[in-house]
Each structure stands twice: as C-alpha cells, then as structure tokens.
C-alpha positions in Angstrom: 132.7 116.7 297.9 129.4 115.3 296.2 128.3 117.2 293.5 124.7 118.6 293.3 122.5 116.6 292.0 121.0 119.8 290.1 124.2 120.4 288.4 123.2 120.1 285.0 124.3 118.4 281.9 125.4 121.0 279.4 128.2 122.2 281.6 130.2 119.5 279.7 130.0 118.7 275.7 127.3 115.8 276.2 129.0 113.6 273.0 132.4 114.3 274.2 131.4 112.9 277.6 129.9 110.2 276.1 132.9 109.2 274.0 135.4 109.4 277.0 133.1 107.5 278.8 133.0 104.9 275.9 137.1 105.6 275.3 137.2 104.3 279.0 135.1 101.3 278.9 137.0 100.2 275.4 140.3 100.8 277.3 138.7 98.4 280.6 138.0 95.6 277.6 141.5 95.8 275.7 143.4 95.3 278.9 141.2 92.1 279.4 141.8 91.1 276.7 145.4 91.4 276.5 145.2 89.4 280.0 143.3 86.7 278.7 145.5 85.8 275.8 148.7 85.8 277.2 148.1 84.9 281.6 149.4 81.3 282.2 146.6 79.9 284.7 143.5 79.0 282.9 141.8 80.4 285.8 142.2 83.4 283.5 143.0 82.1 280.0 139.7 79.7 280.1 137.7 81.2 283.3 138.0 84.7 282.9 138.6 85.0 286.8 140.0 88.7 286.3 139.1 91.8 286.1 140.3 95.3 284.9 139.3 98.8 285.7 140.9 102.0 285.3 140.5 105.0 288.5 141.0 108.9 288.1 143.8 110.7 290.3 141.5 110.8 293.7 141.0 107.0 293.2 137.2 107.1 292.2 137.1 104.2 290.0 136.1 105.6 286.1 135.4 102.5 284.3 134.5 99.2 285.5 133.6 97.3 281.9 135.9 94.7 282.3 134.9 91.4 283.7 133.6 90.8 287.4 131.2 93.0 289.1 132.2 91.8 293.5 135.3 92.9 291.4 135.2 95.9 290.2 132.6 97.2 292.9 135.6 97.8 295.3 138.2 98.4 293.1 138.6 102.7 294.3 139.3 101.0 297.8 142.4 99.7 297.0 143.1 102.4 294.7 142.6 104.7 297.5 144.7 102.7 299.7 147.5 103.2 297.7 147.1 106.9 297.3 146.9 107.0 301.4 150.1 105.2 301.7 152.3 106.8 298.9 150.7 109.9 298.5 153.5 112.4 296.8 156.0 109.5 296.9 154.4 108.1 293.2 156.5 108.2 290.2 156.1 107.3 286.7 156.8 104.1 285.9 155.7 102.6 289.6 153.7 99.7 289.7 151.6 98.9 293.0 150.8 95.4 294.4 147.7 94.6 296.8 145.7 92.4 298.4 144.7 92.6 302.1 141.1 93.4 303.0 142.3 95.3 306.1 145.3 96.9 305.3 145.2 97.6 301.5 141.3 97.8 300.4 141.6 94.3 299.1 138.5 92.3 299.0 140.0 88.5 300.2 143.5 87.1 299.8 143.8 85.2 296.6 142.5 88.8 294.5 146.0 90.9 293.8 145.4 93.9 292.4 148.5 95.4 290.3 148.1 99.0 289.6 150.1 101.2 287.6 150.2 105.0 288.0 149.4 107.0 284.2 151.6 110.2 284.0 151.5 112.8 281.0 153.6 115.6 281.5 154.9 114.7 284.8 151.3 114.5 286.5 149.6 111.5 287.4 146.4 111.7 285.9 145.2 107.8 286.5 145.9 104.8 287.5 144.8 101.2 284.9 144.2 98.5 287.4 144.1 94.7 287.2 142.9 92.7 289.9 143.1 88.6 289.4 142.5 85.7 291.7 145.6 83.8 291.9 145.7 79.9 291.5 147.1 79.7 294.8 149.2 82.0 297.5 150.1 79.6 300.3 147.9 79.3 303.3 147.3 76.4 304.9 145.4 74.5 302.0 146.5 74.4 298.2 144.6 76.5 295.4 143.7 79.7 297.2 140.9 78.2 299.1 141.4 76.8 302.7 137.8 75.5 304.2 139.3 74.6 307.3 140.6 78.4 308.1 139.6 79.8 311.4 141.8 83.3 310.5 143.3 85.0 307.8 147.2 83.5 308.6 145.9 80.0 307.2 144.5 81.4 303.9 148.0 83.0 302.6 150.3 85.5 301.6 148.8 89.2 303.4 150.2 92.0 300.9 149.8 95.6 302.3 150.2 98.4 299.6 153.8 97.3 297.8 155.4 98.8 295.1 156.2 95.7 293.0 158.4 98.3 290.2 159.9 101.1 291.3 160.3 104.0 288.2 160.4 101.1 285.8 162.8 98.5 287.2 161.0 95.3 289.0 161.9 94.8 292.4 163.6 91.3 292.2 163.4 90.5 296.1 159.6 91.3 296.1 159.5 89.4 292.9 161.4 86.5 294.5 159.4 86.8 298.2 156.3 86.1 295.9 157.2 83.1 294.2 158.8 81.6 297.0 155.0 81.7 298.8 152.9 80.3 296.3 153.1 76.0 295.6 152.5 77.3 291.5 155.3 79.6 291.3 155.5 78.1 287.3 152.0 80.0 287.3 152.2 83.0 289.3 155.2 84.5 287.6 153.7 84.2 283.7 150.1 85.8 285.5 152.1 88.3 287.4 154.2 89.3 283.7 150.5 89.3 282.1 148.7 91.3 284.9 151.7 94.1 284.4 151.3 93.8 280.7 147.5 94.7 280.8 147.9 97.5 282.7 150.9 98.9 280.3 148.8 98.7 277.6 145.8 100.6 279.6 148.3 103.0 280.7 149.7 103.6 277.4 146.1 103.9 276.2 144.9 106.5 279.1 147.7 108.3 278.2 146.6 108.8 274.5 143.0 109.6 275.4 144.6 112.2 278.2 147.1 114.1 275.5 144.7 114.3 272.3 141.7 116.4 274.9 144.4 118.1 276.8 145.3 117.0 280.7 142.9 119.8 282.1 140.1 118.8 279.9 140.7 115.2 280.2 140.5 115.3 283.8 137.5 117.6 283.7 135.6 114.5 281.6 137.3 112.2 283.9 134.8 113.6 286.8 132.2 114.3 284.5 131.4 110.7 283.5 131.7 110.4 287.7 129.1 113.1 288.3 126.8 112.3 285.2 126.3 108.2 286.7 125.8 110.3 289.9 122.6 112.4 288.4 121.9 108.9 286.6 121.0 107.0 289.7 119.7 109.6 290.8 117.0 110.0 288.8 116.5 105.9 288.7 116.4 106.2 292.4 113.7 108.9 292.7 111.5 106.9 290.5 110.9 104.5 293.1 108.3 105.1 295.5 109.8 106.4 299.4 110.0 104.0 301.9 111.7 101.1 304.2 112.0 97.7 302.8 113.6 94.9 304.7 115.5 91.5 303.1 117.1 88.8 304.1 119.2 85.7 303.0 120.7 82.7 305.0 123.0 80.1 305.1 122.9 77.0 307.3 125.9 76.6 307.6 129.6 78.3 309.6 131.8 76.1 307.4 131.9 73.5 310.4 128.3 72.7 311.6 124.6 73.1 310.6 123.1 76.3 312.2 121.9 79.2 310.4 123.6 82.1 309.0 121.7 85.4 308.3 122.2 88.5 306.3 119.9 91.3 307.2 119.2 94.5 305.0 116.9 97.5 305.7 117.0 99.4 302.7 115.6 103.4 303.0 114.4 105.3 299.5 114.0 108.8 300.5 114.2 111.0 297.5 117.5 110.2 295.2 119.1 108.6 298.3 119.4 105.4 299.4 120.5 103.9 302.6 122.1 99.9 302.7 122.1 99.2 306.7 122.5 95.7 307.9 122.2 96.1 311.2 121.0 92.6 313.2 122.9 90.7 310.7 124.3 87.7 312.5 127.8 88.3 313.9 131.1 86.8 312.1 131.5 83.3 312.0 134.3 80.5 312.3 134.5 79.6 308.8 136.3 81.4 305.5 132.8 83.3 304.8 132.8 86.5 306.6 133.0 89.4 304.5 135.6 92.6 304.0 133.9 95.7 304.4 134.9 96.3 300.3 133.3 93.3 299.5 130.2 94.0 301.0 130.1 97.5 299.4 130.7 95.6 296.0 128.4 93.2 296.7 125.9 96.0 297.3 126.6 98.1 294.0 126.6 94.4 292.2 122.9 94.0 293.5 122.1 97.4 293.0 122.8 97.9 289.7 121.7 94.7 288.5 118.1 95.3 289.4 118.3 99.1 287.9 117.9 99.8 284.3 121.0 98.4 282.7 122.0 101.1 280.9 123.0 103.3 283.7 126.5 103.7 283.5 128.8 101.5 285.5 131.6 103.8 287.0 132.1 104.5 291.3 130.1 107.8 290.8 127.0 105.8 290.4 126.8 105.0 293.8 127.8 108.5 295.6 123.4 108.5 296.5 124.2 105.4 298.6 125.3 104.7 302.0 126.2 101.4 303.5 125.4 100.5 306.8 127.9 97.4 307.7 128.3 97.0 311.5 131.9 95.9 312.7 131.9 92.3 314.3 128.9 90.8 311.7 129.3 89.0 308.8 129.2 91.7 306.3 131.8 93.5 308.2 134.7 91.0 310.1 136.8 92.4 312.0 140.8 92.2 311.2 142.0 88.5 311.3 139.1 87.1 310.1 138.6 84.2 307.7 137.5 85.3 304.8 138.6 83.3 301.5 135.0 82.6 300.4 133.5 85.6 301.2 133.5 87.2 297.2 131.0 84.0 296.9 129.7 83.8 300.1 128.4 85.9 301.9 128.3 88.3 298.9 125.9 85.6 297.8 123.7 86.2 300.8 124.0 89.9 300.7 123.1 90.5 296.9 120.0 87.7 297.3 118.8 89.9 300.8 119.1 93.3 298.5 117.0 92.3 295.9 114.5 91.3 298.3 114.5 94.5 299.6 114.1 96.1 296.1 111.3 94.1 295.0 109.4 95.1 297.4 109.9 98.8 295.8 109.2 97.4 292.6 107.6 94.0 292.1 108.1 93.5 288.7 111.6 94.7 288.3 112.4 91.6 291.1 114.9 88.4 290.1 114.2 85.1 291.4 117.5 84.2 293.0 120.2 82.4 291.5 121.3 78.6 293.1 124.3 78.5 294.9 127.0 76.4 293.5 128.5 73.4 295.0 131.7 73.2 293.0 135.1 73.1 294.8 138.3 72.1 293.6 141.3 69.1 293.6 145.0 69.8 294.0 147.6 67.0 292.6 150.1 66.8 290.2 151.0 66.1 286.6 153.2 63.4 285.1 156.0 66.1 285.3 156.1 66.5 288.9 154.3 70.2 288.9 151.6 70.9 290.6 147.7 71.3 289.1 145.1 73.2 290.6 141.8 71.9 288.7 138.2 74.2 289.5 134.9 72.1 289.0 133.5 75.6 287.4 132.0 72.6 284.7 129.3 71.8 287.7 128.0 75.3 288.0 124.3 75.8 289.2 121.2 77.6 287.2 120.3 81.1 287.8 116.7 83.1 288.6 114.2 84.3 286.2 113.0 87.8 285.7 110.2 89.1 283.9 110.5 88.0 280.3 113.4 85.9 280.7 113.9 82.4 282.0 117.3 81.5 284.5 120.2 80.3 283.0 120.3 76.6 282.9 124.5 76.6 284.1 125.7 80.7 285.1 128.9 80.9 287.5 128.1 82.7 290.7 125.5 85.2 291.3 128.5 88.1 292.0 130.3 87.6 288.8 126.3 88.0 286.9 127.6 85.9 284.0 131.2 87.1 283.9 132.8 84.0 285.0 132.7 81.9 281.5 131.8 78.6 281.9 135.0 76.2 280.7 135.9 74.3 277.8 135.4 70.5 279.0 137.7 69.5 276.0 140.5 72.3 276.8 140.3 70.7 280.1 141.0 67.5 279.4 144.0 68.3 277.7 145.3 70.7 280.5 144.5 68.6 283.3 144.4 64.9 284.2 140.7 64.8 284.0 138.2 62.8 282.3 134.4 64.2 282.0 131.9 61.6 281.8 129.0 63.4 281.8 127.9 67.3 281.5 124.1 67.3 280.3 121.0 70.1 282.2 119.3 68.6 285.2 115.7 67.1 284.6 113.3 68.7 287.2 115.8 70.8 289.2 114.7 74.3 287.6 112.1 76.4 289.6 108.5 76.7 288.2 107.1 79.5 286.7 105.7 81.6 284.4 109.7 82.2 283.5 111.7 79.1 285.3 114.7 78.7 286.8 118.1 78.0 285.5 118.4 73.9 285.1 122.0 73.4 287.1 123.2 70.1 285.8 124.5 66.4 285.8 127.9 66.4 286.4 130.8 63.7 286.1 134.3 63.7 286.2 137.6 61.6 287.0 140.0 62.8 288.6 142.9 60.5 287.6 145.5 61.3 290.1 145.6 61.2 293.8 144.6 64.7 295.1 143.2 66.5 297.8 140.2 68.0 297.1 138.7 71.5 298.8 134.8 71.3 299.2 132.8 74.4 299.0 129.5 72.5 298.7 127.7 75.4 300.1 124.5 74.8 297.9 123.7 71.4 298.8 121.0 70.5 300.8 119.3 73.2 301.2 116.8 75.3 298.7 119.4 78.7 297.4 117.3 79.2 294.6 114.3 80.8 295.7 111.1 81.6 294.0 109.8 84.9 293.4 106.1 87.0 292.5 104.3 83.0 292.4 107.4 81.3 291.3 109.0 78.0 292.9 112.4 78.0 294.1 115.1 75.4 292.8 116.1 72.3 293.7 119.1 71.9 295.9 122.2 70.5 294.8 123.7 67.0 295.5 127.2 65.5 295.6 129.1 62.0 295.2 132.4 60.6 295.7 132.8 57.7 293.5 136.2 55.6 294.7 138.2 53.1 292.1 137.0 50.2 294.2 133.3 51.2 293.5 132.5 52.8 297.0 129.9 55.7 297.0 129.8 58.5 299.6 128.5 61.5 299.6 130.8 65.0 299.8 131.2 67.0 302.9 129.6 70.4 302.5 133.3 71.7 303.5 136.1 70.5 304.1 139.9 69.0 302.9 140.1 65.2 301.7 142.6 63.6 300.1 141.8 60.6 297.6 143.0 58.3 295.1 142.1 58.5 291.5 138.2 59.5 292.2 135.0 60.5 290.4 132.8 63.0 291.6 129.4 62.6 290.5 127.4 65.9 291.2 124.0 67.2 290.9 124.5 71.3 290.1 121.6 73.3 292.1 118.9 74.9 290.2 117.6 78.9 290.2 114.1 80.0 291.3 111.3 81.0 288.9 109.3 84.0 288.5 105.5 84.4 288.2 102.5 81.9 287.8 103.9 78.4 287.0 100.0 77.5 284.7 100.5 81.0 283.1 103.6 79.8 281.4 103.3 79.3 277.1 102.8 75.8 276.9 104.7 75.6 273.4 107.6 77.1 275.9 106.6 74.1 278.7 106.3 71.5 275.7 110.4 72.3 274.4 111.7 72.1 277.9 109.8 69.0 278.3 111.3 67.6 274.3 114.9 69.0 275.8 114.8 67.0 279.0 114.5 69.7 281.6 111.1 69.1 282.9 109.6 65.1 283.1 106.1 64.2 282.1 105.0 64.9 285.4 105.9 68.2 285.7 105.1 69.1 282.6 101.4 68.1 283.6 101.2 68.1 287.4 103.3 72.1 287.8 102.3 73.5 284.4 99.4 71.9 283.6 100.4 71.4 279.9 99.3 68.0 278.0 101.8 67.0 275.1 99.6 66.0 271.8 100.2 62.4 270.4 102.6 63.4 268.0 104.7 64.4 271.3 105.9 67.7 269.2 102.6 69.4 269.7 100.5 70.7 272.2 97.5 69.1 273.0 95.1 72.5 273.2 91.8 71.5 274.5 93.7 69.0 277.3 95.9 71.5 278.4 93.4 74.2 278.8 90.9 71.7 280.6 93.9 70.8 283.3 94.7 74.5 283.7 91.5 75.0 284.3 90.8 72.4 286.7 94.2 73.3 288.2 93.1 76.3 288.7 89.8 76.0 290.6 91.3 73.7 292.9 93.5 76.2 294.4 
C-alpha cells in the first residue's frame, strides 16, 4: 500500500533516516568494490559492467548507489520474483540465482543476479544483491551478444529463480550445469565466487546496521528512506506545470534491414503523479532489441531521475508517483520468446532519449541534448594458450549531450549506464588481450554545436592479432543519434572500417557475425548533440576546442562565428564580434 504523500517527516528521527539511508548507499559501494577487485572478467575488473543494490523484506529495492542505473532500476523485480517463488521456503544462508526477463524479473540473458537472503535473529530482514553481465552464457554467438537472434533460445542459458546455495552449502550440480553452458567457464566460475563474495560482505554488513538499531527499528527506517524518496519526487513532480507531453525516439534499423523503429511516450503531470504510457510504439521486432518489461521500467526511472534534481534519493520508493504504460507485443514490452540481448542498450536507448523529450517540454531548460549511440561491438578468438578471449571495443565509445552549463562528454559509455560504465585502460588491454591500439585521440568536427556542445566521440584503431569472429552492434552509424536540443545541433554519426592484412578496406555491417583473420578496425565514435545558441557560446571556450583539435578552422568560424587572433592563442575580439554580428542578421 502507497503511503500518503501527507505523511510527514517527523514521524521518524530525520538524522537517523538520513544515516541509514547513507549506511545503505555505503554498503551498495563496498560490495562493488569488493566485486571489482577480486571478479576474473575484466568486463568487471576494468569495465565496471556490474552492479549492486541491497532490497528490504517485501523486495522494494533500498539502495541503488552502486554502479549502473538500466541496472539497478529493475532490480525489486527480480527480487520480487524470488519472494513469489520461495516465499516461506527461504533460509539463512540461501543464495538465489536469476536471469530470465519473463520468468524471473530479469532484465536480458547475459545479467545474473545473485541474491542472498540477510537474517538476524531468525528473520529475514533483506536481501544484498549483485547483478553482473556475464562474458558469455552460450547462445548461438560467443560473448553474450548474438546479432543474428530471432528468439530468446539463440541468446543462452534461461535461469528461472534457482537457489544456487542451499543453507550454506553450494549446489555442485547447478554449479557444474553453469559451467558446462558458458565457452569461458575459466571466467564464469572466479565471477560467480566474486559475485557471492560481494553479497556476503553486504549481508554481513546489513546485518550489523539491522542489530545496532534493533530489527523493528531497522525495518521501520528501512521503509522510511522508501516513503521519504516517495514525498521527494513528489514534491519535484508537483513543481512542474500539469499537462501531456509527447516524445519520441527511432531507430532505422530491426537488426536485419533499414526501416524505422519508433518509441513513443505520452507523459501526463497531474499533481505529484506521473503517468509513462507508450502506447503506438512500434510493435516487437526481429532482431535482439526488444525490450523486457523490467528494462523498460528501468529505463524509465533512469531517464526520470536523471533530468530531476540530482539529489533526490535513488532508492525504488522514488518512483511509487509513476505509472508505466508498456503495451504487450511493442518494443518496450516483447512478449515471452523474444530476442532481446541488446535491449539494456537498445531500445532503452530509445526510450530514455523519447522521455526526456517529453520532459523538456515541461521544463525547457532542465532538457539534455541526447547522448550518440555507440557503434562498438566485440571479437571472440583465442589466446596463445588455447582459452578463449572475449575482447569489448568499449575504447570506441561515442560523446554524450550537453545540458545547460555543461558541455557532452567527448567519450561516455551508453546513455543507460549515465557514466557508470568506466571507459578501459588501452594499456591494461593490451596486456590482457592480443590487441594492439593504434590510435585513440577525440574526433575533429563530430561534436554538436552550441552554446554547450556535444561530446566529441573519437578516432579509433585497433589490431586484432588473431583470427576471430567479431559481433557488430554498429547501431550508431549512419544515422544522426545525437540530437540537438533548445538551438543546439545534433552530432555527427558514427563510421566503421575493416582493415584486412592484405590491405583491403570495407566498411562494417551495422549487425551482424564475421569471422576474420588478424584485422584492424578503424572506427569513427558518434558524437552527442549540443544545447543552446551555437554564436552565444564563450569564444575563449570555442578558441580551446579549436587549440585541442575538436572543432577545425571552419567551424570555429563558419558555426561559431569566432576569429582566432594571430598569435592563434587569443581571440581576435573586434573580428569575432563583427562575424557574429553579421551571422546573426543573416538569419
């Protein structure tokens, strides 16, 4: 039941609230960090492609500090799906494994969640989560991602609601099922031993925080930091003005031919509520992009509370005001069988861009330019040794949108993970994999214009020295992703190469499976839109991209309407404010 809205803050200690709240959050970081220093795959050691959260006994997700927002957003669904399918039957000591999007509140495939149950006194008070995208889980394609899937049987491993340790002891045939369906079973079981050791240390850590306020009290915080981000957005909502806004955002592609794709949203403010419907988006498609429904409600709370005043707090209460509309059959909502590897990319890519759309429209100001979409896949071969490597091109990643007082970042990982994907380590790389980087250097005239530009994206070369098969996800190429917003231009699209040992050139398939020899790919990263008036940008802040190689000459003059002084480290005042000028009347 939804609290009231009028229930009002004193009922609870405010700083004691606000220290569990903070108590939780810290716990959410330690057990990333734990992760991160001892997981095998650099997916997780280097990329940070994890993410930990801790729910309260009904499953209502109480911290969500750790890592990746299209995460973390839909964490309480597989929480809740374990609750629905053990109910009394949980015991301290259980761990829980996860990952379908239909059976288990999973999100796609590759994500496993492990989740193990906290218990003080003999009553489960919690459960510390940890859910991690695996290097790869069979299917019909190696490394988790499988562009040529038409369903969900040629993407991998389904896992309804297991119990992976039962009252302590590890299930060795589940244990042994797992490796036996993954081609990096070297990998899996050191992530698997890392992803259980995070969540001991959460639970021993809940635990602690639980027995020094008492398990009454504690759980009586544990909804209050729910119902206190409830009255939060609440009051955030209610300050924007009533009304029906309407987004959208496309692809053009199904993963097999060139047609668009389009996400719809009408989004209603009435009071403190807010209702998501996206009703008239385009029906499922062929290709690995549809959406879970628990990946379009994260996708959602990842827009939503990205455009809202960031210090709202970020636990499943916040979101109680909002109701999501996903029609069964459409994009945001496939039905069971569905290919949907991509879908934490795209279409949540799609659906945050068509939200904030909406939003801006509420409030102009508060609106993002959107963020490119990246054109980075990955290649499958195998080391000296004989094992198995599965190397991401996260090195190629695109530029992000302005906002108001802030340019895009010139190289972000995807819009859904809002910076939490860390870029990797070229030089780590090189020594993990057998790769060679040529070039990694910010894109000259790829950003979009304005008053605050667009992120860069960025030149991009590297040999892969062994044969391998390579799985394209080249969905930003082509095509502007990057738009423009409030007088801002949108970015440029991305472009990609094959370079063969015999000196051939061809360019990539958008998607797709190829095997190659040794083989460079030679990429061009897409770059983010701008925000605002392109000839009211600071010239001293036009001149610098200019000195740093992001904008030419020509843009610098001919989109900005800035003149460099002869020095070439000044601005030339009276030239630049004749152009603008002259710029300006010509409009």
């Amino acid at each position: 039941m939804e609290p009231s809205p009028e229930a009002p803050d004193e009922v609870l200690d405010p700083i004691i609230l606000a220290l569990t709240q903070n108590r939780l959050d810290h716990i959410s970081h330690q057990m990333g960090w734990v992760m991160l220093r001892t997981a095998r795959s650099p997916i997780f050691s280097q990329a940070h492609d994890f993410s930990c959260f801790i729910a309260g006994p009904s499953g209502e997700v109480v911290s969500q500090a750790d890592g990746i927002p299209i995460h973390t957003g839909s964490g309480g669904f597989g929480v809740r799906a374990i609750l629905r399918d053990f109910g009394d039957e949980i015991y301290e000591g259980d761990v829980f494994l996860l990952n379908d999007p239909w059976a288990a509140g999973g999100n796609h495939l590759p994500d496993w969640v492990v989740a193990r149950p906290v218990f003080v006194d003999g009553r489960m008070v919690g459960l510390t989560c940890n859910r991690a995208h695996q290097s790869d889980i069979g299917g019909g394609a190696a490394g988790a991602y499988n562009p040529a899937a038409t369903e969900v049987f040629e993407e991998g491993i389904r896992l309804p609601v297991l119990r992976l340790v039962e009252a302590g002891k590890t299930r060795d045939d589940l244990w042994k099922l797992l490796l036996l369906n993954t081609r990096t079973p070297h990998l899996l079981d050191g992530d698997l031993r890392a992803m259980l050791g995070s969540t001991r240390i959460g639970m021993e850590r809940v635990a602690a925080l639980v027995e020094e306020l008492g398990t009454g009290e504690a759980l009586r915080y544990f909804t209050g930091v729910l119902d206190h981000a409830d009255r939060s957005v609440r009051r955030e909502i209610a300050r924007l003005p009533d009304g029906v806004y309407r987004g959208e955002d496309r692809s053009d592609n199904d993963c097999f031919e060139i047609r668009d794709v389009v996400v719809r949203v009408t989004l209603t403010i009435d009071g403190d509520r807010m209702t998501v419907d996206f009703t008239g988006t385009d029906p499922q498609i062929k290709g690995f992009k549809n959406s879970s429904l628990g990946n379009t409600y994260s996708a959602v709370f990842t827009a939503l509370s990205s455009f809202l005043d960031p210090d709202l707090p970020h636990n499943e209460g916040a979101f109680r005001c909002v109701e999501v509309i996903a029609p069964e059959g459409t994009i945001v909502n496939a039905r069971e069988g569905a290919s949907t590897t991509m879908c934490t990319v795209f279409c949540a890519h799609e659906i945050i861009h068509a939200v904030w759309k909406a939003l801006a429209q509420a409030n102009p100001e508060r609106g993002c330019a959107g963020w490119a979409k990246n054109v980075f896949g990955l290649s499958v071969g195998r080391e000296e040794n004989g094992l198995p490597y599965v190397f991401y091109h996260g090195a190629a990643s695109a530029g992000s949108g302005a906002v108001d007082g802030r340019d895009g970042f010139n190289q972000i990982g995807h819009v859904c993970t809002l910076g939490g994907l860390t870029m990797p380590n070229i030089e780590a790389y090189e020594q993990l994999y057998p790769v060679r980087f040529h070039r990694q250097e910010f894109r000259l005239d790829a950003a979009g214009p304005g008053e605050w530009r667009g992120g860069s994206g960025c030149d991009y070369e590297v040999e892969i020295e062994t044969p391998a098969v390579h799985s394209f996800r080249g969905e930003g190429l082509g095509y502007e992703t990057g738009y423009g917003i409030n007088g801002g231009g949108g970015g440029a699209p991305g472009e990609m190469r094959l370079r063969h040992a015999d000196g051939r050139t061809e360019e990539a398939p958008k998607f797709g499976l190829r095997p190659t020899g040794p083989v460079r790919f030679v990429t061009q990263s897409p770059g983010g839109g701008g925000y605002g008036d392109p000839l009211v940008r600071d010239p001293e802040r036009v001149l610098r991209d200019w000195r740093d190689g992001i904008i030419s000459e020509a843009v610098m003059r001919g989109t900005y309407g800035v003149v460099a002084g002869g020095d070439g480290r000044s601005v030339d005042a009276a030239e630049t404010a004749a152009l603008r000028e002259r710029m300006l009347a010509e409009r």
